[in-house]
C-alpha positions in Angstrom: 0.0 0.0 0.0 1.6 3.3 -0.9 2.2 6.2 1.5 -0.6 8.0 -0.1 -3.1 5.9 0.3 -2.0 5.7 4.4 -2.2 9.5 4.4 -5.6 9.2 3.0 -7.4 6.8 4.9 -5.8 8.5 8.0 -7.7 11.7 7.0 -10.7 9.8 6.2 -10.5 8.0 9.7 -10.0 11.8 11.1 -12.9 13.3 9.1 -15.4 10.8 9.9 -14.2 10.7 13.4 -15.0 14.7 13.3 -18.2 14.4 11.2 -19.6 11.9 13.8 -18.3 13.9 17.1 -19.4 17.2 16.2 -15.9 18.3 16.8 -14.0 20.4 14.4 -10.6 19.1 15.3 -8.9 15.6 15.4 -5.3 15.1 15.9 -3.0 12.4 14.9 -2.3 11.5 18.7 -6.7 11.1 18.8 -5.8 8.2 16.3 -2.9 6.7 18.0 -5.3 6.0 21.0 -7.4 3.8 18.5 -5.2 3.1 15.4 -1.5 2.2 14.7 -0.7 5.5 12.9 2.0 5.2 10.1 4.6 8.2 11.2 5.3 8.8 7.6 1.6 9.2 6.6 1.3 11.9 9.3 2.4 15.4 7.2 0.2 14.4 3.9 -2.9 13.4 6.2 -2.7 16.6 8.2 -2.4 18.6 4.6 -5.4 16.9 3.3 -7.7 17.9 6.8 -6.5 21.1 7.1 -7.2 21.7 3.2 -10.4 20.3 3.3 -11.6 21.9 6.7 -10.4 25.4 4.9 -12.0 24.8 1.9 -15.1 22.9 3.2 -17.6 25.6 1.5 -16.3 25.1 -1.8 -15.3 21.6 -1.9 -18.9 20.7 -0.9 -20.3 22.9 -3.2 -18.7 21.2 -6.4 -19.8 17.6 -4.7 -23.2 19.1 -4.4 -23.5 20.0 -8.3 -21.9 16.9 -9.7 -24.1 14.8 -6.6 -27.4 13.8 -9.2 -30.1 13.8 -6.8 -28.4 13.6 -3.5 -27.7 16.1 -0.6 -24.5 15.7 1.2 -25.9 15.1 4.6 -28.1 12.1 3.3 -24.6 10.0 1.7 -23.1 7.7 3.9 -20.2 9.0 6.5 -17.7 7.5 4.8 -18.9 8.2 1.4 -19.2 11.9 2.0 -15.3 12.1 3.2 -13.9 10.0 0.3 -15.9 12.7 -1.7 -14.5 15.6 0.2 -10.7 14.1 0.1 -10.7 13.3 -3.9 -12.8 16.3 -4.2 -10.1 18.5 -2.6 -7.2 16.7 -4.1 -8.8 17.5 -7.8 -8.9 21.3 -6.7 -5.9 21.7 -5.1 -3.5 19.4 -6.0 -2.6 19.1 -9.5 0.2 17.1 -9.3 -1.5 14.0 -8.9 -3.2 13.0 -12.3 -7.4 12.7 -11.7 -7.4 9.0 -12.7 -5.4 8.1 -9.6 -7.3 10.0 -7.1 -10.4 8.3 -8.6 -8.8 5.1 -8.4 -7.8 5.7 -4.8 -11.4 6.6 -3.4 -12.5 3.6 -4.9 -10.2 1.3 -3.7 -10.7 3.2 0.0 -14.2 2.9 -0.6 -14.0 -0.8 -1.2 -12.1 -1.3 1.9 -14.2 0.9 4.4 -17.4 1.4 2.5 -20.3 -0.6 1.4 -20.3 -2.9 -2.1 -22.8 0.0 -3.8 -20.3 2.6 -2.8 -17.4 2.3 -5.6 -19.8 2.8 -8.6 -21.4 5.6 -6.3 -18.3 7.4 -5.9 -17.0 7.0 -9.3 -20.2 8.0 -10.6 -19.9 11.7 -8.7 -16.1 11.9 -9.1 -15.8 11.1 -12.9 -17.1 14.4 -13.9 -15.4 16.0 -11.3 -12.2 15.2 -12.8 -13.5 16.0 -15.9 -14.7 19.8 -15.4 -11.1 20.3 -13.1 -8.9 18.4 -15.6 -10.4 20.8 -18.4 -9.8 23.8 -16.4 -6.2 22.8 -15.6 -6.0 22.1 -19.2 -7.4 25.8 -20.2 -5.2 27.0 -17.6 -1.9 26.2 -18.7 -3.0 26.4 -22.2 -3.9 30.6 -21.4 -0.6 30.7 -20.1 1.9 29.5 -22.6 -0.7 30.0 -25.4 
């Protein structure tokens, strides 16, 4: 399993430990008391929550308009934060290529989620990466262009 991946299931475990407490913070030493925390996975975990609680307004919002038919407080805990951290990573990290964030939520998804929730997430994600990929793409194209 790649370092990334650790990273990202620690913020998930973080996020949904937040979205069920009510509480707005979670720290890595919260998740030592219940989980054997990966040292290394620490910095890029912490980057993701902090990035996603600071930009909670918008990343929701885009989830929101690609999310046919379904509110973000109706989706599934654990659903909703894989959304949030391949949501965020799509927005604010374009050094990793939008396939393997999808394929990354998917194959958290698989391991924390239920069966249904793989096609679910790739079905709100896909044209995610799309619209972000295509400004990114416009982006660098109005620069050197």
């Amino acid at each position: 399993m790649s370092l990334r991946r650790k990273s990202r299931e620690l913020a998930l475990q973080c996020l949904y430990q937040m979205d069920q407490s009510g509480n707005r913070e979670c720290t890595i030493e919260d998740m030592n008391v219940n989980f054997d925390v990966n040292a290394k996975a620490v910095s890029y975990a912490q980057e993701l929550i902090s990035g996603i609680q600071h930009h909670l307004g918008e990343v929701d919002d885009v989830i929101e308009k690609h999310a046919k038919n379904w509110r973000l407080s109706r989706m599934a805990v654990i659903d909703r934060n894989l959304l949030r951290i391949a949501t965020y990573e799509f927005l604010y990290k374009s050094d990793i290529p939008g396939s393997v964030i999808i394929d990354e939520a998917i194959e958290i998804a698989k391991r924390y989620s239920t069966d249904d929730a793989a096609s679910f997430i790739n079905g709100i994600l896909d044209p995610i990466c799309r619209v972000t990929e295509n400004k990114r793409q416009n982006n660098v194209e109005g620069v050197t262009g």
